[in-house]
N, C-alpha and C positions, 0 to 999 in steps of 0.2 A: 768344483762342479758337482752339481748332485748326481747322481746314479740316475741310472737311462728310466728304472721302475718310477721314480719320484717325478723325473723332467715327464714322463708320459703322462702322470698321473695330473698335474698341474698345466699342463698342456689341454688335456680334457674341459679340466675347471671351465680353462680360462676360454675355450670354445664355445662350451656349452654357456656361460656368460654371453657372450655376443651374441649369439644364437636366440636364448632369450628376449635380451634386449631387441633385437632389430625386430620381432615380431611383437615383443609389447609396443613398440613403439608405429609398428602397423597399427594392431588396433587400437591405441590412440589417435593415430590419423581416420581410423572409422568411426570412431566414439563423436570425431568433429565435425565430421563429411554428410554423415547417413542423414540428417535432419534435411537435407540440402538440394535433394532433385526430386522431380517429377513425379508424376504415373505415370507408364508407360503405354502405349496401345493393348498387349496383350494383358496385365496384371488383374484388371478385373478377371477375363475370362478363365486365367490361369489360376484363380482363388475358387471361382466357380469350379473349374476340375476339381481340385483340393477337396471343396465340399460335398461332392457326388459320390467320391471315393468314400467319405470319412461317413458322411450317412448312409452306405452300404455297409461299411464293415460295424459301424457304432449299431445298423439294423441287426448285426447277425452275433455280435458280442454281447451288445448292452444294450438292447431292443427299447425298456423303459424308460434310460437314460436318453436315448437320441430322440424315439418320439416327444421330449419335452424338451428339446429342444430349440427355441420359436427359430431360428435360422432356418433349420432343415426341413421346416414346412414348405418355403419356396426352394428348394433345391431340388432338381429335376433327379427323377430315378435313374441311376445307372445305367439298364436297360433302354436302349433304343437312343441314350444320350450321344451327341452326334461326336462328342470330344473324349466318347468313354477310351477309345485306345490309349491315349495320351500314359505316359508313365507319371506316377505321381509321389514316388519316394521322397521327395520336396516338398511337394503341396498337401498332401495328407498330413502329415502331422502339423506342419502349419496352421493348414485347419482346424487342426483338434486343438492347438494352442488357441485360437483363437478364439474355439466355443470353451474351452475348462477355465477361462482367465476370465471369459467374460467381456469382451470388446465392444464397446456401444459404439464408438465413435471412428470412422472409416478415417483419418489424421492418424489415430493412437495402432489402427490397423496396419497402414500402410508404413510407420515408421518402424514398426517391429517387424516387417516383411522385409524393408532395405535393409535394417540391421542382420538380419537373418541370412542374405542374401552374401552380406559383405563378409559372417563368418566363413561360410561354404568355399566362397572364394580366397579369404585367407587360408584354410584349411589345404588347398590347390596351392597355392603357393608356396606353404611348408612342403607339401609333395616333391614340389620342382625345383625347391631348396634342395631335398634327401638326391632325387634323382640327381644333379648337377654334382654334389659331394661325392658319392659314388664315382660317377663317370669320371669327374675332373681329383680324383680323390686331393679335395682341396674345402673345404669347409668357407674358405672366404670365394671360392667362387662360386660357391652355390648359392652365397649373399647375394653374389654379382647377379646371378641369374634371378633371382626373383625379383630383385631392384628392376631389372631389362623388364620383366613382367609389368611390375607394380608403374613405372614409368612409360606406359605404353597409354597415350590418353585415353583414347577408345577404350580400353581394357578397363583402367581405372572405372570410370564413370559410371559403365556398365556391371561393374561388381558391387551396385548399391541397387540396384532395379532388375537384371535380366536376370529372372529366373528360371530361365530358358535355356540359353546358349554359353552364359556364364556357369551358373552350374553341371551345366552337364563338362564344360572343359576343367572343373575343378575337379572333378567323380571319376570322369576320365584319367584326368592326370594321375589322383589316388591309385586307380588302375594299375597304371603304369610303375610306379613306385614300387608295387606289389609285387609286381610281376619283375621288377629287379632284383628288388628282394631273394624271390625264390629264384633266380637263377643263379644270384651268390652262392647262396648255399640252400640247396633244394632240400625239404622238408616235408612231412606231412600237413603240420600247423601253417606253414606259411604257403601253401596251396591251398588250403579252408581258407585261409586270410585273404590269399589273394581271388579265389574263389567269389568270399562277400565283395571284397571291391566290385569287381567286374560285374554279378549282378545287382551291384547299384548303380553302378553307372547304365547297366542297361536299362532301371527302373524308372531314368528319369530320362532317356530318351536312348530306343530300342538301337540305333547305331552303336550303344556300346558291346554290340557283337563282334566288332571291331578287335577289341582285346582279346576273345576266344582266337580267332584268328591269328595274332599278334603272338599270342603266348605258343599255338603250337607251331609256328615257327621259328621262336625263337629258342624254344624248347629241341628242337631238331639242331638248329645252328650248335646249340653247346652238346647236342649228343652224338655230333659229327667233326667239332672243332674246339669242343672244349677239352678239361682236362680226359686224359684217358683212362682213369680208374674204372673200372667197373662198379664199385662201389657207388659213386655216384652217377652213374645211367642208371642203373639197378634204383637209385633214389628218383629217380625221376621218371621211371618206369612205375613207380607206384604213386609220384606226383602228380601224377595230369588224369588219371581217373578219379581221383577224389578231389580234384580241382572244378573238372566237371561235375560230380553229381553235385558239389554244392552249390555250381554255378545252376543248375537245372533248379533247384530245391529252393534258393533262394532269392532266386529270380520270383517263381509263382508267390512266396511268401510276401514280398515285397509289389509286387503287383494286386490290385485285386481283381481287376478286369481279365485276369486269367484263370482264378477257383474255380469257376466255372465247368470250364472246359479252355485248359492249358494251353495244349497244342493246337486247337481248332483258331482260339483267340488268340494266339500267337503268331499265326502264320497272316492271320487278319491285320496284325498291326504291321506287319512287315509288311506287306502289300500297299495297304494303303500307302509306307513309307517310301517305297518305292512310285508311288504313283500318288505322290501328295497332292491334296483338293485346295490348290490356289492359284488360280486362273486370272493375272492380272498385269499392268504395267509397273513396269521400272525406268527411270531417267538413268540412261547409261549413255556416257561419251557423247551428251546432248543429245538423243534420241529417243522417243518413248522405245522401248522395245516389250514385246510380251516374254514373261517369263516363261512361258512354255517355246519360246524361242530363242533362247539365251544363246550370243554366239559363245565359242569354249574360252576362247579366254577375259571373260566375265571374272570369274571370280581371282584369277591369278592379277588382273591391274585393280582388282578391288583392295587386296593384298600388299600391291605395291605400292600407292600412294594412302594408303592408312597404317602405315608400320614405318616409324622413323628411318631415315633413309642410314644411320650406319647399321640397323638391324640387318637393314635389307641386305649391306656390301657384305657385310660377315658371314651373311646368309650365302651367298656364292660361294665368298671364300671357301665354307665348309663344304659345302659342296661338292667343290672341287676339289678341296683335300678328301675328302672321303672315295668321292669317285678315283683319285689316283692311285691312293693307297689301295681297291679294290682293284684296280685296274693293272697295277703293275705287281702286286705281291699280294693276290688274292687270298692262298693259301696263311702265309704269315700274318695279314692283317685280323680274318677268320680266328687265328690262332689265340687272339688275347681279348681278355673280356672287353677291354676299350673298342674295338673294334665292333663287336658283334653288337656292343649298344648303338655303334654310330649306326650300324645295319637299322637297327630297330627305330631309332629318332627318322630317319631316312622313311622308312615305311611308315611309321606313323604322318609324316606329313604330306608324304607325296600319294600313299595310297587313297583316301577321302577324295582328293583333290582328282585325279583320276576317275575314279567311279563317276565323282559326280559330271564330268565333262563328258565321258564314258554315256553311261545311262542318261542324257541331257536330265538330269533331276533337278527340279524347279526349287532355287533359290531366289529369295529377294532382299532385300535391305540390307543393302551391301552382301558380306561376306560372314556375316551373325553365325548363321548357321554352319560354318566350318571352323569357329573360331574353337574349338578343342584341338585342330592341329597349331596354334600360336605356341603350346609350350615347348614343342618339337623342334619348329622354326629356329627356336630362340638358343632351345638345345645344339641344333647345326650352328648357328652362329657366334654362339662362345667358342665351338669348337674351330671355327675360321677362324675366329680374332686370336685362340691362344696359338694356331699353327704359326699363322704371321709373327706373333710375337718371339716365338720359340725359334725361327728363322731367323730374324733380327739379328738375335745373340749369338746365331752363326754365321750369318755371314754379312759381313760387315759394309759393302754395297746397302744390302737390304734396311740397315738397321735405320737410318733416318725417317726410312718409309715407314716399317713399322711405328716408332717412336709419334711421326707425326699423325698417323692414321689414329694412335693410340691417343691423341690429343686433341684431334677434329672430334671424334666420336664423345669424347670428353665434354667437349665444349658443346655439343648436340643434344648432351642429356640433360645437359642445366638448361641450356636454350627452352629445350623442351618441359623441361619444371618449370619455366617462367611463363609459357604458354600456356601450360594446364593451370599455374596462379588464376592468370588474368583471364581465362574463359571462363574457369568455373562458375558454376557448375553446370558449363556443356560444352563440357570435354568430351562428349560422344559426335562432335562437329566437327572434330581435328583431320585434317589432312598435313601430310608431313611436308610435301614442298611446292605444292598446288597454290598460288595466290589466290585469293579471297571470289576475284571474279571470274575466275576458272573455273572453280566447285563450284560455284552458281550456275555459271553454261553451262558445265558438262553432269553434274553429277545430284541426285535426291541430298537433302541435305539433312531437319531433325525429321529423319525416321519414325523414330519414336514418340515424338508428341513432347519431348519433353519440358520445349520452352515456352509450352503456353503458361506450363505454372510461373513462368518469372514475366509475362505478361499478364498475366491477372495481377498479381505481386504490384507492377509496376500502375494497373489502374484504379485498384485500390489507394496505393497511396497519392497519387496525386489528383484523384475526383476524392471530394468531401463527401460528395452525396451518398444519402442514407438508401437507394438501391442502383447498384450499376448494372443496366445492360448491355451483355455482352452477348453477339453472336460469334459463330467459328467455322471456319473452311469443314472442318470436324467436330459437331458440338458432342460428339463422346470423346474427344479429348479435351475440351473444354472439363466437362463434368469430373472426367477425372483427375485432373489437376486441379479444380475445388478439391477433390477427395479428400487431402492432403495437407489443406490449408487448416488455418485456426477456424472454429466453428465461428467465432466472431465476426470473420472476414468475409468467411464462405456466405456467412445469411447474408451480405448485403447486394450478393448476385445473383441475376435471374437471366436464363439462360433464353433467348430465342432462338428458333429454326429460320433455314432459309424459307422468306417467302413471305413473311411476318413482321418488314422493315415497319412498313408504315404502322404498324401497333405499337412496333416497339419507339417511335417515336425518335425525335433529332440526335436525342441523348444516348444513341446507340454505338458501342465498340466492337469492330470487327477486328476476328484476330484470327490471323492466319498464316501457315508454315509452308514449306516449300519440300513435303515428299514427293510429287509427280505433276503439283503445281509450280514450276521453274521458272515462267513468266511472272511479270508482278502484277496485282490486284490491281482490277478497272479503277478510275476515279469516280463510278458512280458508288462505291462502297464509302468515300471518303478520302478525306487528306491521311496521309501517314505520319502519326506523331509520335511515334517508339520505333525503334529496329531493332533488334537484337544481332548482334554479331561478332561471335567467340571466331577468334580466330581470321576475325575481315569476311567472313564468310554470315551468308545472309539466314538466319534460321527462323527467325517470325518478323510479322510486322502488325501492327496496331492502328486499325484505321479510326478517321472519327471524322463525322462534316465538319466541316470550320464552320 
């Protein structure tokens, strides 16, 4: 047998080998994927911030360089721009890639935009990889956890497009990592570290004040229940002010909508945050309802039937082993850094969730916008699935149970690989146990716009003709899903408005999706000769006169 120094040493190797491997082999799976969806509703506009940001600061760096640059002539000034709060530690440099490479073609734009998208989010997943290893100090189940992520449809789909609520739960997540980091072993460097995390996360959507919060609580938890040295309180007594001044420091650096005047536009975006400007309906449980009337648990069944359903049980599970172990040996549970993380995983997902029910603040499109607590979720739920399992092997009643739960769940995840196959790519449609005509009753379906591009797709190739028109329920999702296509393809469509059938003559394509439209299209639009339906579930249809 070799010596314990050598077995460690080769033990290492052969981790950090898999570890490797499983993320080259993600981004192989992105290298295949990114060509493959949409434009989404917001990405125009979100490039548009990019570029407000980038010709303020490119005004006040390299004044000669920006004025020549023809993009920035139509880009609205910062000033009085209605989307300036927006964080844009994303889209600013984006933009600048955009203008220094030279981009002609809105196809070559949008594909380096999903690629870009999908690094961020693999980046968030190595995060939730480290954080899981840590916690479960187990290396192949931090695999497990990021697989739970990466296998999550919705999730998938949207880490090639949303660069919104994807990124920001990747940035988040980095957060979080950070702030495990430093409570391992608390530091100068790894509070500046975890410092720049936290305000990048908040550069790219101001709720990552979230983690200042997070951190000095949990920072309390271990100065009350960690170890007892003096030594280390005394370390984290000089942690958390220089955690903050960078978070302060690095925040305005990383913003520009704050140079200005910091604090003034600061507290500006928070407000408005709290009092977001969108004013409209959602198809919820078959009812329009307005989002400024959202009943509370909106976002908890949005939750439920868009997260495979063993996520969900495991999710209890932990749950409730956290609350026992809280409940019956407070003290002792407090006592071990396992514990104090479940505290933390705990409040990361329940606290968002809260507020937002709390403060009625206005979500819509599904549950997007809390999707930075899914790696929390997912955290509690490894932590159910290994309680069970750990159980099993004690007590011998249990162990079938576990055994077979540990093989349903099994046979759920492949299930669910074969589902995201055959949708693709709109696997942003998936509902986990909902049949096909149920989400159609009850619930918005593509959100985002994003199957009119595989209905263009679809009437390009089957008309010959040398101009197709097309009108759309939304012709700025039309447009943007040309965005994206081959210039080839794109010239042979010409897009009409409602109202302008009769111009557009016999040879017209209506194409239309089902976000707050849940009824189906009159027959004076046409016969339907396409549907689209990932999942049995209805997400566009293609009308045309016979």
């Amino acid at each position: 047998m070799l010596p314990l120094p050598l077995r460690t040493f080769f033990a290492a190797r052969q981790r950090s080998f898999y570890v490797r491997l499983y993320f080259g082999l993600l981004l192989l799976v992105g290298l295949f994927c990114y060509k493959d969806y949409g434009v989404s509703w917001d990405e125009p506009v979100d490039r548009t911030n990019g570029m407000v940001s980038a010709k303020y600061v490119g005004g006040l760096v390299a004044p000669e360089w920006t004025s020549n640059q023809a993009a920035f002539t139509d880009t609205p000034d910062i000033h009085g721009y209605r989307e300036n709060d927006h964080g844009v530690l994303f889209e600013m440099p984006l933009a600048f890639v955009d203008q220094l490479i030279d981009i002609r073609d809105s196809r070559t734009y949008y594909l380096l935009r999903h690629f870009a998208v999908f690094l961020v989010f693999l980046a968030g997943t190595w995060a939730l990889y480290h954080i899981g290893r840590v916690r479960f100090n187990s290396w192949r189940l931090g695999l497990l956890l990021s697989t739970l992520l990466v296998l999550s449809p919705r999730f998938f789909a949207e880490a090639f497009y949303n660069g919104k609520d994807i990124v920001f739960l990747a940035f988040f997540t980095l957060g979080a990592y950070t702030l495990v980091r430093l409570l391992q072993r608390p530091s100068l460097a790894r509070a500046a570290v975890h410092g720049v995390a936290t305000a990048a996360a908040i550069d790219v959507r101001i709720l990552g004040i979230l983690l200042i919060a997070l951190t000095v609580g949990m920072v309390g938890l271990e100065v009350l229940f960690g170890d007892d040295a003096k030594a280390r309180r005394w370390q984290f007594a000089r942690a958390l002010p220089v955690f903050g001044v960078v978070v302060v420091v690095a925040v305005i650096i990383g913003w520009p909508y704050l140079w200005e005047a910091p604090v003034d536009n600061f507290l500006t975006s928070l407000e408005n945050m709290k009092r977001f400007r969108w004013d409209g309906e959602v198809i919820y449980l078959g009812e329009r309802v307005s989002t400024l009337a959202l009943p509370w648990h909106y976002a908890p069944v949005w939750i439920a039937v868009t997260t495979p359903v063993a996520y969900i049980v495991a999710f209890l599970l932990g749950s409730v082993a956290t609350g026992y172990a809280l409940l019956r040996h407070p003290i002792a549970t407090l006592r071990t850094f396992e514990g104090r993380l479940d505290v933390l995983f705990i409040g990361w997902f329940a606290l968002p969730i809260i507020m937002v029910i709390a403060l009625h603040s206005v979500i819509y499109d599904g549950w997007r916008h809390l999707y930075f607590v899914y790696p929390a979720l997912l955290l509690v739920a490894l932590r159910g699935a290994r309680a069970l399992w750990q159980q099993g092997q004690r007590l011998r009643w249990l162990r079938p149970v576990a055994v077979g739960a540990a093989g349903l769940a099994g046979l759920e995840m492949v299930y669910t690989v074969g589902r995201m196959v055959q949708a693709h790519p709109q696997e942003q449609v998936y509902f986990s146990f909902l049949p096909g005509e149920e989400v159609d009753r009850l619930f918005e379906r593509d959100y985002w716009g994003l199957s009119y591009r595989q209905g263009l797709e679809w009437v390009a190739q089957h008309d010959p003709a040398a101009q197709l028109n097309v009108m759309g329920q939304n012709g700025g999702l039309i447009e943007n899903n040309l965005a994206i296509m081959k210039p080839e393809v794109r010239a042979r469509f010409r897009v009409w408005q409602p109202g302008q059938e009769q111009e557009a003559g016999k040879q017209l394509y209506f194409l239309g999706a089902y976000r707050t439209h849940p009824e189906a299209y009159p027959p004076s639009l046409g016969g339907e000769i396409y549907t689209l339906k990932p999942y049995g579930v209805t997400a566009l249809s293609v009308l045309h006169p016979w």
